[in-house]
Backbone as JSON, one array per atom type, in Angstrom:
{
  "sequence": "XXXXXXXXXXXXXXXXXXXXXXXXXXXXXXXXXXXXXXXXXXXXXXXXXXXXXXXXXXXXXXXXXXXXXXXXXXXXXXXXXXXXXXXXXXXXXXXXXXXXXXXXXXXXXXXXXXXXXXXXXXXXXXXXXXXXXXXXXXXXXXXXXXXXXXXXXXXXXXXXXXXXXXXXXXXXXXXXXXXXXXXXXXXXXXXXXXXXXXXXXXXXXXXXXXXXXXXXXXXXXXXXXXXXXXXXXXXXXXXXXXXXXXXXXXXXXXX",
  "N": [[0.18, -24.28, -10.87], [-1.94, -27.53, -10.41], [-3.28, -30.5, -9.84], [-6.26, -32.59, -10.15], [-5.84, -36.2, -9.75], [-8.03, -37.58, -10.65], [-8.46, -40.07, -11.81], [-6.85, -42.74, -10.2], [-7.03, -43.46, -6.96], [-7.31, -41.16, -4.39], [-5.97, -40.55, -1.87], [-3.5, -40.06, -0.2], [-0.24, -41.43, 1.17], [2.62, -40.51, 3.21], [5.11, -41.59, 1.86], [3.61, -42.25, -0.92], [3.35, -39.99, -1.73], [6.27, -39.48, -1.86], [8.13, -40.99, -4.03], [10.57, -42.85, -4.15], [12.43, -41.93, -6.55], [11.64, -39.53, -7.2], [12.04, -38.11, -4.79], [14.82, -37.9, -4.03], [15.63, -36.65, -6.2], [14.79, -33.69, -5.7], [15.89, -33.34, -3.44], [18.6, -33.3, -3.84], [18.44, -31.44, -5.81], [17.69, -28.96, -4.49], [19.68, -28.9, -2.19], [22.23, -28.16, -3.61], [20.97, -26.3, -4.86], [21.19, -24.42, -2.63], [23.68, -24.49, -1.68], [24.47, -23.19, -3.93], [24.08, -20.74, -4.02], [25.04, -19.64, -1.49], [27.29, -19.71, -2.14], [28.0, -18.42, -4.62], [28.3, -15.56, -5.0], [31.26, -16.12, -3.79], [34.65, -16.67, -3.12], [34.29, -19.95, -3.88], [32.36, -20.25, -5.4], [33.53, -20.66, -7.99], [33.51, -23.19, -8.35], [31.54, -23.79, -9.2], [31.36, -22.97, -12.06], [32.36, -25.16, -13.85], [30.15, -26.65, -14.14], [28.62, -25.81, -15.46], [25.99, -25.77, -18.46], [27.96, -24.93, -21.35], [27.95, -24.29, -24.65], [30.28, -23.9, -26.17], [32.57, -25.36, -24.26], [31.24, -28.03, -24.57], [31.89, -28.68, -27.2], [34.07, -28.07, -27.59], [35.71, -28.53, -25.71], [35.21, -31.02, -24.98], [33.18, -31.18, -22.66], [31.57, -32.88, -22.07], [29.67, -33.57, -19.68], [28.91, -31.98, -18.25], [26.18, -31.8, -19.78], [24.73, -33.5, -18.21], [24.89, -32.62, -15.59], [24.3, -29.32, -15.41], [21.23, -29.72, -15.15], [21.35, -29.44, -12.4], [21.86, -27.28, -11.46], [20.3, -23.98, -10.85], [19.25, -20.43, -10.91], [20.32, -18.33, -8.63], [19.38, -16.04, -8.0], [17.37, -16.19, -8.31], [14.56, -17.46, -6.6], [12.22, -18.36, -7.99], [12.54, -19.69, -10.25], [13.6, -22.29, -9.46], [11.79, -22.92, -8.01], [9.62, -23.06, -9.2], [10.03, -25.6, -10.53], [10.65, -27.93, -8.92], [8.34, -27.89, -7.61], [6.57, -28.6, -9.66], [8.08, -30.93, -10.75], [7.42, -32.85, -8.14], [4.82, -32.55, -8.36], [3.6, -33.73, -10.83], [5.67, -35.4, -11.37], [5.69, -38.0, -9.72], [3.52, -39.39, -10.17], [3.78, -40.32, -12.26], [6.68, -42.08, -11.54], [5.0, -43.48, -9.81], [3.48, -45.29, -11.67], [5.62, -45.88, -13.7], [7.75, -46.61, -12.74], [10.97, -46.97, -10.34], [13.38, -46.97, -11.79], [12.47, -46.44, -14.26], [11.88, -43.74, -14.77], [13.03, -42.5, -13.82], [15.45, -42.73, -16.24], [13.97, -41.95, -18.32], [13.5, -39.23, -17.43], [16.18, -38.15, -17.48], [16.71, -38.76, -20.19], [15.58, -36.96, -21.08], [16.17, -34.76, -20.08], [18.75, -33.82, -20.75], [18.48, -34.49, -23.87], [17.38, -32.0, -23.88], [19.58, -30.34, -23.65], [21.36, -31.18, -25.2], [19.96, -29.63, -27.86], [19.94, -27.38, -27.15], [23.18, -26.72, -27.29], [23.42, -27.52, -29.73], [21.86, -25.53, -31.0], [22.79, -23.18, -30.16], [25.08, -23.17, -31.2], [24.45, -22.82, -33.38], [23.41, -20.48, -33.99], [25.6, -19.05, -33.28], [26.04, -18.36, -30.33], [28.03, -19.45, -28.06], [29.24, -19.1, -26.19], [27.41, -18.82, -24.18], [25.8, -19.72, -21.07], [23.61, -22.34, -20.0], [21.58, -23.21, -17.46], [19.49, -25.19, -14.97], [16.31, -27.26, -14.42], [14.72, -27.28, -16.52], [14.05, -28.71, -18.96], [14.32, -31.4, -18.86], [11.76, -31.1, -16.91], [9.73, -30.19, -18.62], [9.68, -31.96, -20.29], [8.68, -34.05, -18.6], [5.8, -33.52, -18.23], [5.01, -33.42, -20.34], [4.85, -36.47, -20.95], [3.27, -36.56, -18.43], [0.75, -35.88, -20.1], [0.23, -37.4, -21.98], [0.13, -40.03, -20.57], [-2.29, -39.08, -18.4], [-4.53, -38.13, -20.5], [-6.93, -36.76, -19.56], [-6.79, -36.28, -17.15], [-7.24, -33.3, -14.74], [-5.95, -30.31, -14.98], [-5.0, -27.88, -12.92], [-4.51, -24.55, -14.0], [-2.19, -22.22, -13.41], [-3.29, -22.28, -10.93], [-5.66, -21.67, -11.21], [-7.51, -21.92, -13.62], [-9.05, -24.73, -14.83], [-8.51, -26.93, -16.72], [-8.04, -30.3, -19.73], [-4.79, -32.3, -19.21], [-3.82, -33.24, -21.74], [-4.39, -30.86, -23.33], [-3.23, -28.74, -21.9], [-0.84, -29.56, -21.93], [-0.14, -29.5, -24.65], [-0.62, -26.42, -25.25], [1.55, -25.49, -23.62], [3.2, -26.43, -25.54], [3.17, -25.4, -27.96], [3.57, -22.61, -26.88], [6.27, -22.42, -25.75], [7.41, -23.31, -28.43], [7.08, -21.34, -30.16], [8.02, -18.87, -28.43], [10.97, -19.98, -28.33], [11.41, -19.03, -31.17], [11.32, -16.74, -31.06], [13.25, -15.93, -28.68], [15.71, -13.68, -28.34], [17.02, -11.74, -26.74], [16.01, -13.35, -24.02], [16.51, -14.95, -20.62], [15.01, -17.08, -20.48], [15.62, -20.5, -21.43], [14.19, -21.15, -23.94], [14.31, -23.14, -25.99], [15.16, -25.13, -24.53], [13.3, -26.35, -23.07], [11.44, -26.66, -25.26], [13.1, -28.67, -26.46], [13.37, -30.68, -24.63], [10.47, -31.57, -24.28], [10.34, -32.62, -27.24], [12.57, -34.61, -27.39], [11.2, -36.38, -25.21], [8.79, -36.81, -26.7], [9.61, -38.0, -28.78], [10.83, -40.45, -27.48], [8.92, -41.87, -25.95], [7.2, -42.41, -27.91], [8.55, -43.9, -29.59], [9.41, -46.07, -27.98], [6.75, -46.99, -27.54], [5.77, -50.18, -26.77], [7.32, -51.05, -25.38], [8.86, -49.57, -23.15], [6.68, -47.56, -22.15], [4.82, -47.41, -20.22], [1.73, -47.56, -19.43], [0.71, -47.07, -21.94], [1.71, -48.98, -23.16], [0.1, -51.54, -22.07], [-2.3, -50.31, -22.81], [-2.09, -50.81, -25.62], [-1.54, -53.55, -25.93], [-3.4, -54.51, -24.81], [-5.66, -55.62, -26.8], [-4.02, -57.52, -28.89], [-3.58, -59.12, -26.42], [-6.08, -60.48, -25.36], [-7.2, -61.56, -27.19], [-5.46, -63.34, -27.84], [-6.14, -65.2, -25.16], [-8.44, -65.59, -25.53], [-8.53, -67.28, -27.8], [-6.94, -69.08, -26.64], [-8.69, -70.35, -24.46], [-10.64, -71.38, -26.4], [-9.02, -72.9, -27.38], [-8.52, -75.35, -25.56], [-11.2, -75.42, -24.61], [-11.97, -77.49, -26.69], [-10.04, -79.55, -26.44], [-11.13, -80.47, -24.25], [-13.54, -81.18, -24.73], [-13.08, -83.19, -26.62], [-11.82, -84.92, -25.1], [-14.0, -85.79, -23.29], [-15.43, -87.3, -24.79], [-13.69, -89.07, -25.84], [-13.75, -90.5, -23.24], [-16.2, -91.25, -23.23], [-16.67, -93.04, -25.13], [-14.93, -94.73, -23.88], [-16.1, -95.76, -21.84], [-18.69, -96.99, -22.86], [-17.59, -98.97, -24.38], [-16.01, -100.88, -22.13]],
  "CA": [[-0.45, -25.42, -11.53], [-2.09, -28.39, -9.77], [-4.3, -31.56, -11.17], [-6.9, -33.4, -9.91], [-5.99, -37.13, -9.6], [-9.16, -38.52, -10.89], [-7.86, -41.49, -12.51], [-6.87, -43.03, -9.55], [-7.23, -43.21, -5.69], [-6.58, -39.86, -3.77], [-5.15, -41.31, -0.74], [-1.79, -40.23, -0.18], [0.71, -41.35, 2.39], [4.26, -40.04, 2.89], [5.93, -42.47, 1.16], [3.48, -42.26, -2.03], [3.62, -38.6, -2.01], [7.34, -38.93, -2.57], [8.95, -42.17, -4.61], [11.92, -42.65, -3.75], [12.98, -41.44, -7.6], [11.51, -37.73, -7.08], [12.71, -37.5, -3.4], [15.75, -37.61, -4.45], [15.85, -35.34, -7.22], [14.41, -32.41, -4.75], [17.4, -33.39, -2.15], [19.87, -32.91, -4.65], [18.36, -29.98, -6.24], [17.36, -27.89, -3.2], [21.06, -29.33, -1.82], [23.29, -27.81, -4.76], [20.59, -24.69, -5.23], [21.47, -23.83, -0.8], [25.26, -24.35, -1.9], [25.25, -22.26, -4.77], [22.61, -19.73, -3.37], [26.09, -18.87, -0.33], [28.79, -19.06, -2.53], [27.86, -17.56, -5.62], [29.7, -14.33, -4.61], [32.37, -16.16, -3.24], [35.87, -17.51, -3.97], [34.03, -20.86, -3.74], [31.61, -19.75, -6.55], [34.16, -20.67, -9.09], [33.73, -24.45, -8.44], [30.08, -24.49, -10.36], [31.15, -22.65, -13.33], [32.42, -25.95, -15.11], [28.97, -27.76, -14.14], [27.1, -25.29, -16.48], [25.91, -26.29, -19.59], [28.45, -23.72, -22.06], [28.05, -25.39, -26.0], [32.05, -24.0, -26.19], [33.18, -26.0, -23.15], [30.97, -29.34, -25.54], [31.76, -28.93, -28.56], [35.6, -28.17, -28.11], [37.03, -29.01, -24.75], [34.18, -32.45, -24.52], [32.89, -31.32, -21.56], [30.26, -33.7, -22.08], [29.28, -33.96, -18.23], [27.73, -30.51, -18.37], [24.67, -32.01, -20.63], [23.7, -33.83, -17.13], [25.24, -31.5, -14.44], [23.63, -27.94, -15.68], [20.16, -30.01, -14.56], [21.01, -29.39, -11.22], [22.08, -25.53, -11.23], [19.4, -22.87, -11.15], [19.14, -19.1, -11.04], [20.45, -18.56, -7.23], [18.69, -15.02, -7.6], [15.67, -16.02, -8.63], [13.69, -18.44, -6.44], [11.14, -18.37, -8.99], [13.38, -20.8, -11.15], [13.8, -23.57, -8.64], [10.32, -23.22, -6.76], [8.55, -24.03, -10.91], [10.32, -26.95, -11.46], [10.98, -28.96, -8.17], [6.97, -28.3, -7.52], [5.89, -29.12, -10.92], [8.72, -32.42, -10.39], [6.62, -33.19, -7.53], [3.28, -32.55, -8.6], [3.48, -34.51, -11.93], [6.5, -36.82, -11.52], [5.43, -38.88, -8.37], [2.91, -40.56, -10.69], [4.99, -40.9, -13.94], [7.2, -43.0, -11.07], [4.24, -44.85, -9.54], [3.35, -45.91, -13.27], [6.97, -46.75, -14.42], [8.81, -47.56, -11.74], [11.86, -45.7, -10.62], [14.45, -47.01, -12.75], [12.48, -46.08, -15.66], [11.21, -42.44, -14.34], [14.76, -41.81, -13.85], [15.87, -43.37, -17.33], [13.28, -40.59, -19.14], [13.87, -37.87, -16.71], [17.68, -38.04, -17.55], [16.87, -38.17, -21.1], [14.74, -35.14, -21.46], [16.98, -33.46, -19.35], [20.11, -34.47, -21.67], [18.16, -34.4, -24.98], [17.39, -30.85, -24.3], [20.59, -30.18, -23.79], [21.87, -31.3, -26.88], [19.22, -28.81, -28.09], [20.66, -26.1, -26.51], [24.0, -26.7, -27.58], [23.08, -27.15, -31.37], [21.19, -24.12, -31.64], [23.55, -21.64, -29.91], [26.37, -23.01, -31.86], [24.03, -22.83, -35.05], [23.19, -19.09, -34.33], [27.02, -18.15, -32.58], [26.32, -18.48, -29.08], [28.73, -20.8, -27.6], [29.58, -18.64, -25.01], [26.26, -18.58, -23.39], [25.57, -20.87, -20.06], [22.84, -22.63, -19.53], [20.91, -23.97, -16.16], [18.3, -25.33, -14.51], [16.06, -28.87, -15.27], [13.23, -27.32, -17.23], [14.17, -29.74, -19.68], [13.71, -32.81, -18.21], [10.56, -30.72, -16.32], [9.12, -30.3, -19.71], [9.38, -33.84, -20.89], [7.25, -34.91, -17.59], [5.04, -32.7, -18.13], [4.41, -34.3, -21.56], [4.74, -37.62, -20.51], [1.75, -36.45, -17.99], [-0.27, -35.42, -20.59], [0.1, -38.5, -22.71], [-0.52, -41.17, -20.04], [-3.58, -39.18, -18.09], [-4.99, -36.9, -20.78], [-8.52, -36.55, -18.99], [-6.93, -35.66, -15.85], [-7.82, -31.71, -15.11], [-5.13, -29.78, -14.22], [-5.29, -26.15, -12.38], [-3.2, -23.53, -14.96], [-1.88, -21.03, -12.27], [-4.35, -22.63, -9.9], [-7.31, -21.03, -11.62], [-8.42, -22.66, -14.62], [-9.43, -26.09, -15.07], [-7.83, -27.74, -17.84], [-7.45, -31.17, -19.21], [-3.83, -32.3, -19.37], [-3.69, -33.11, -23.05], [-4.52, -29.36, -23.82], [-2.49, -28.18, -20.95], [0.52, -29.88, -22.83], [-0.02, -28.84, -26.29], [-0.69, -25.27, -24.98], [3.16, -25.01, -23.19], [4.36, -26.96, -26.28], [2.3, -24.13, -28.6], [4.3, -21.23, -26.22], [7.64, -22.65, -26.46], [7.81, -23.54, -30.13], [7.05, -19.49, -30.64], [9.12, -18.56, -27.57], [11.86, -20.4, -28.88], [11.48, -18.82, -32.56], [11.43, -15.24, -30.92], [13.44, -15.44, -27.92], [16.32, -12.89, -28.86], [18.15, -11.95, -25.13], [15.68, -13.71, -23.16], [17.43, -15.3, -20.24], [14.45, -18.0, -20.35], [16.1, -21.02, -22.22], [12.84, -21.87, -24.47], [15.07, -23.98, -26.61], [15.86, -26.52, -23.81], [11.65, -26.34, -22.97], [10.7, -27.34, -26.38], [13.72, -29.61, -26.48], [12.78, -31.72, -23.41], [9.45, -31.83, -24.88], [10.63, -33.47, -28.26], [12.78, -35.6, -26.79], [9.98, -37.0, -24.95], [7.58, -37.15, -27.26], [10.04, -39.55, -29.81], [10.99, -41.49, -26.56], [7.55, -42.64, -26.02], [6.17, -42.97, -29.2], [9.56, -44.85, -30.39], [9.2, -46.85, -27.12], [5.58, -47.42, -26.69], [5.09, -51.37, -26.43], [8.3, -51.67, -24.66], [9.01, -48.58, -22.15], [5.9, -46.47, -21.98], [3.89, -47.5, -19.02], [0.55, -47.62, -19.51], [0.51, -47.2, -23.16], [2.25, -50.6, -23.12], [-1.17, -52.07, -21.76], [-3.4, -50.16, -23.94], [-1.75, -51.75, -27.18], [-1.37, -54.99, -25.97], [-4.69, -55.34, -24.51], [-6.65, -56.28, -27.6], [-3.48, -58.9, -28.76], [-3.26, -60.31, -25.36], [-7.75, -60.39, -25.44], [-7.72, -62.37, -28.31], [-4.85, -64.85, -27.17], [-6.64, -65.5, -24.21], [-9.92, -65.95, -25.99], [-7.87, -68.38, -28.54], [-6.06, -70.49, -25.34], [-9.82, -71.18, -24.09], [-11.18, -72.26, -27.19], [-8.74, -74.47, -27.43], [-8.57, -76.01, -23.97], [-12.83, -76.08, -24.35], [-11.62, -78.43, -27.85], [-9.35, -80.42, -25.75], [-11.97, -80.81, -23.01], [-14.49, -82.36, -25.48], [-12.13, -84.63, -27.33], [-11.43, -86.13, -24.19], [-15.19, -86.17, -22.47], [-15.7, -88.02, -26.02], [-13.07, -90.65, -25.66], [-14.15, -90.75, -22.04], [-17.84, -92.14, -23.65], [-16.25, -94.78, -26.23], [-14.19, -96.17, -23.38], [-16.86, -96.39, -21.18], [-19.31, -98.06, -23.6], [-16.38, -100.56, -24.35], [-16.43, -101.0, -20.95]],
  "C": [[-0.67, -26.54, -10.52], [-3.15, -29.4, -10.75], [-5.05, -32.0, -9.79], [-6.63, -34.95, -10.32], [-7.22, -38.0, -9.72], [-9.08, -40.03, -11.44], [-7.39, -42.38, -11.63], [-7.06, -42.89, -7.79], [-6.14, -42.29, -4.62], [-5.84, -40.31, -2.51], [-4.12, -41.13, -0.7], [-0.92, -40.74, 0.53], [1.88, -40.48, 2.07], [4.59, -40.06, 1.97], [5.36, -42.45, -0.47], [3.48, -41.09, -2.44], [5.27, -38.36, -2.77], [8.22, -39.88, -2.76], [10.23, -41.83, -4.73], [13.17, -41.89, -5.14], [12.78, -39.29, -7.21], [11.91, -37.0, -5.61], [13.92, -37.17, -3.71], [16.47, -36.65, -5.43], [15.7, -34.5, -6.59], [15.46, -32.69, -4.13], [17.64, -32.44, -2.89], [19.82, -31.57, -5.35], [18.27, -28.67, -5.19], [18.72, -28.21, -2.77], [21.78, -28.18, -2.58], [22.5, -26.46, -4.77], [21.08, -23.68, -3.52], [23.13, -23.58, -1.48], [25.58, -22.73, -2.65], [24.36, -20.76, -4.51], [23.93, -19.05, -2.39], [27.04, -19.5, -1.04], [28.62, -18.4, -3.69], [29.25, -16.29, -5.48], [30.68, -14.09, -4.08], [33.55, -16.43, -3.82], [35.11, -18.68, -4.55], [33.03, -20.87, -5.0], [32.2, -20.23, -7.82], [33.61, -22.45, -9.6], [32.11, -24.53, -9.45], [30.23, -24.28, -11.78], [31.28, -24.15, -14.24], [31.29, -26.56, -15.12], [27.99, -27.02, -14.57], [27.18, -25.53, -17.46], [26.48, -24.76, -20.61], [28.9, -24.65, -23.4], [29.72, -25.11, -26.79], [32.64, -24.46, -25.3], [32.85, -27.51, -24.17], [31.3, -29.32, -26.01], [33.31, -28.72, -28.78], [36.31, -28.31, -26.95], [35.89, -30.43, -24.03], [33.92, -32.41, -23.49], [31.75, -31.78, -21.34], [29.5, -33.8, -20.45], [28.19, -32.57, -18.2], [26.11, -30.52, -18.51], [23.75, -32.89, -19.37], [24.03, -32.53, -15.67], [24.47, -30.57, -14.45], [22.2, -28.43, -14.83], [20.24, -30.05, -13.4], [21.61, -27.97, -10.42], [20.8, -24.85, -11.41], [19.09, -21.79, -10.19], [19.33, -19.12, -9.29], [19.67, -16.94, -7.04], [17.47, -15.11, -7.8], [14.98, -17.21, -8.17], [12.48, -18.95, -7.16], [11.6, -19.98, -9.78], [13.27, -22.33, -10.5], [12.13, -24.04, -8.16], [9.51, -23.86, -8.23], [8.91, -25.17, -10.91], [10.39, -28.17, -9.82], [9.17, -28.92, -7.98], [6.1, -28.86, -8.97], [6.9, -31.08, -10.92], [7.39, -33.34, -9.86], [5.02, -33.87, -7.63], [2.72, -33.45, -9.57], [4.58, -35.77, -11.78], [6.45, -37.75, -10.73], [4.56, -39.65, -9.16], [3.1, -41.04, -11.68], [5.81, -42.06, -12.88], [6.29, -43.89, -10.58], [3.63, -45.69, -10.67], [4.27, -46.68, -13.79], [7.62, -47.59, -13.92], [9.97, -46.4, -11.64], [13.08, -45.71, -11.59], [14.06, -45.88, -14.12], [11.99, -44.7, -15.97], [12.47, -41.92, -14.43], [15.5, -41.51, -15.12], [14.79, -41.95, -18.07], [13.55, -39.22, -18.45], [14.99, -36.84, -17.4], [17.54, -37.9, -19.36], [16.63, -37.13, -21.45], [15.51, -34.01, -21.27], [18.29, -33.38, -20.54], [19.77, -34.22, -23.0], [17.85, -32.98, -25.28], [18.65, -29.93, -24.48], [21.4, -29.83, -24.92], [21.0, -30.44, -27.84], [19.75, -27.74, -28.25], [21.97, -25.4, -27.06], [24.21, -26.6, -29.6], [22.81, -25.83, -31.5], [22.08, -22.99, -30.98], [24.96, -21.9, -30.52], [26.1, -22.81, -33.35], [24.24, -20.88, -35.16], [24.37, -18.19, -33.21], [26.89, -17.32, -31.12], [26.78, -19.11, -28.18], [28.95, -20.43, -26.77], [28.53, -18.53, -24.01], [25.85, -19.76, -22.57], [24.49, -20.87, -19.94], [22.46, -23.57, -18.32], [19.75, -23.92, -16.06], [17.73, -26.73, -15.63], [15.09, -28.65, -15.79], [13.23, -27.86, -18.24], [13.59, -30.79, -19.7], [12.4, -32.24, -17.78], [9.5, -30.76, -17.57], [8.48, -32.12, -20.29], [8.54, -34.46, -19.92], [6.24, -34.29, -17.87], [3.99, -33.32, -19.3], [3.99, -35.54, -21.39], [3.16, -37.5, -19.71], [0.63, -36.38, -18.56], [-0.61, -36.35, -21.45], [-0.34, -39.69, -22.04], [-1.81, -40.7, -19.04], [-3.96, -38.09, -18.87], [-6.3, -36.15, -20.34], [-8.27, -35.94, -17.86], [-6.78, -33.58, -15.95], [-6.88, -31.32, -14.38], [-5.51, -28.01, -14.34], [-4.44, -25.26, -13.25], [-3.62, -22.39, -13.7], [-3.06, -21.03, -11.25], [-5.57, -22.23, -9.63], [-8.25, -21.48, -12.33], [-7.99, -24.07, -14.92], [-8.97, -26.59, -16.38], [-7.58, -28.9, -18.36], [-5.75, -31.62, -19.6], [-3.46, -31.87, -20.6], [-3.59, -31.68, -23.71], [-3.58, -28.49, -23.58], [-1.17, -27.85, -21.46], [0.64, -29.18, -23.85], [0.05, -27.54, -25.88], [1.05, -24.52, -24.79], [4.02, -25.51, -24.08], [4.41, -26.03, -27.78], [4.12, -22.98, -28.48], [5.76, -21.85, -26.2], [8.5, -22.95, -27.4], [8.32, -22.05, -30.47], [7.95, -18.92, -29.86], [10.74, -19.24, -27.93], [12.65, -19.77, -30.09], [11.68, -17.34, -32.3], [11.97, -14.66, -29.79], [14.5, -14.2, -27.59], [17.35, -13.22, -27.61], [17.31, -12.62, -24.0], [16.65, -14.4, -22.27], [16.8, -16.52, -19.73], [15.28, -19.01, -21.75], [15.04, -21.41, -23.0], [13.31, -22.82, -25.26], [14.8, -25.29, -25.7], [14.31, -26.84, -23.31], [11.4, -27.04, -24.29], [11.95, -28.76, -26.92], [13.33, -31.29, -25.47], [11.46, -32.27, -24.13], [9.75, -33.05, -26.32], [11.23, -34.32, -28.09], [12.07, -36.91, -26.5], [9.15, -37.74, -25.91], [8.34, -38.37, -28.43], [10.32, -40.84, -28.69], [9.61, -42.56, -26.62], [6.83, -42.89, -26.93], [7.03, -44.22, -30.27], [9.26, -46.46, -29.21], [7.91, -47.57, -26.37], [5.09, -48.47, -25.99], [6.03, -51.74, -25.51], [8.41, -50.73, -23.1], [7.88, -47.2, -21.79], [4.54, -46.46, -20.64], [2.76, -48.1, -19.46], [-0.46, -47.78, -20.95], [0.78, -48.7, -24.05], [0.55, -51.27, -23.43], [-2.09, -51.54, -22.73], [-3.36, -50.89, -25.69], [-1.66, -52.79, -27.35], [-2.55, -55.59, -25.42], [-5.3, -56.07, -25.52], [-5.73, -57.94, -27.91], [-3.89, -59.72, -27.94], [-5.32, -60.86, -25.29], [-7.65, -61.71, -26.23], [-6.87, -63.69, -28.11], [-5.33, -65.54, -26.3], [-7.79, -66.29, -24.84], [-9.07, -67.3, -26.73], [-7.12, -69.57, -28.12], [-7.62, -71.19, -24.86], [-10.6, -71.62, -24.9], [-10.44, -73.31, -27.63], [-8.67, -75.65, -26.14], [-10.4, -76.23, -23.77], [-12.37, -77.59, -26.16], [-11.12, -79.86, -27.21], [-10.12, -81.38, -24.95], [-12.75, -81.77, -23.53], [-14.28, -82.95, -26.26], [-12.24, -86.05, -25.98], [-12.57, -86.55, -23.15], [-15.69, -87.26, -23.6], [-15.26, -89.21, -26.03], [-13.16, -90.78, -24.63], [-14.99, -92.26, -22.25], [-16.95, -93.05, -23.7], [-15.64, -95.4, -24.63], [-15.27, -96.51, -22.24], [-18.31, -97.2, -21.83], [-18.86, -99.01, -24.18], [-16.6, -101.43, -23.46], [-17.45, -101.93, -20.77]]
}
């Protein structure tokens, strides 16, 4: 997957290629995926188990830390796992942070990632899988993904770097396939749960948060208000103006 940046100016440098919010996330993920990539099959291997998301470690020994930790484990046999999500990070979350800012790129990231979580953990303790670990941040990856598709829906993104797409569609499409993937995943060892979780998450974040924390959506709702205040400050300040070019006259025909 790739997009076309039409909505603003292609120009990249370094530095805007990689805000200091999504640099950091790749460290840390590529970091921890090298670690656990050479010890896996070691003694040393033991130390990740508690930092996977397992909804019988939550739900009865409060290993609440898990619901952010697990977002930075994934599949040490399957580069596949890591290479989707830190390039889709990349590709889409560098301008969710030049939009928000990084506090607040971070601040949704962390929920998505966290809200799917709690997803995860519901539903495998609803249908008596508590024993089952989950990893990897396609959670949080999801929820940008959405987020992308809500603040540029015009922009055209590449699906498997073939077909032209615009976001909006793009979104609904992977939010389509993980509703159903979710509803029919049986032993998959894809979490589609924590995919359509991230996603929902998201989508109440920003629609609960629009005038306050949503970027761009902010501006679109407050344009017309702020339009009309503006318009309503210079009709009064032209009122003002010719009160006082008025009592200007009188005092100069006093005068």
């Amino acid at each position: 997957m790739r997009y076309t940046a039409g909505y603003r100016n292609t120009g990249i440098s370094f530095s805007g290629a990689f805000p200091p919010g999504v640099k950091w996330l790749l460290v840390v993920n590529i970091a921890v995926f090298v670690l656990y990539f050479f010890t896996v099959q070691s003694s040393f291997g033991v130390f990740f188990q508690p930092l996977k998301l397992v909804p019988r470690d939550v739900l009865e020994g409060f290993a609440v830390w898990q619901l952010v930790t697990y977002l930075f484990l994934h599949d040490p046999f399957g580069f596949g796992h890591i290479l989707f999500n830190m390039l889709t990070l990349w590709m889409f979350g560098r301008d969710l942070e030049h939009t928000w800012g990084t506090r607040r790129f971070l601040r949704y990231y962390f929920l998505c990632g966290i809200g799917a979580g709690v997803c995860v953990v519901a539903a495998n303790a609803l249908f008596g899988n508590v024993d089952r670990a989950t990893i990897g941040a396609s959670g949080a990856i999801y929820g940008l993904l959405l987020a992308f598709g809500m603040l540029f829906p015009d922009s055209v993104v590449l699906f498997s770097f073939l077909f032209p797409i615009k976001a909006k569609y793009f979104v609904m499409i992977l939010g389509v396939i993980a509703f159903m993937s979710s509803l029919s995943s049986g032993n998959s060892r894809v979490s589609n749960v924590a995919h359509l979780g991230g996603m929902v998450f998201g989508f109440l974040y920003l629609k609960t948060a629009l005038g306050v924390r949503a970027g761009k959506f902010r501006l679109r709702l407050a344009n017309p208000l702020r339009e009309r205040y503006k318009e309503w400050k210079i009709q009064r300040a032209k009122k003002k103006f010719e009160v006082y070019l008025r009592k200007q006259d009188r005092d100069r025909w006093v005068n």
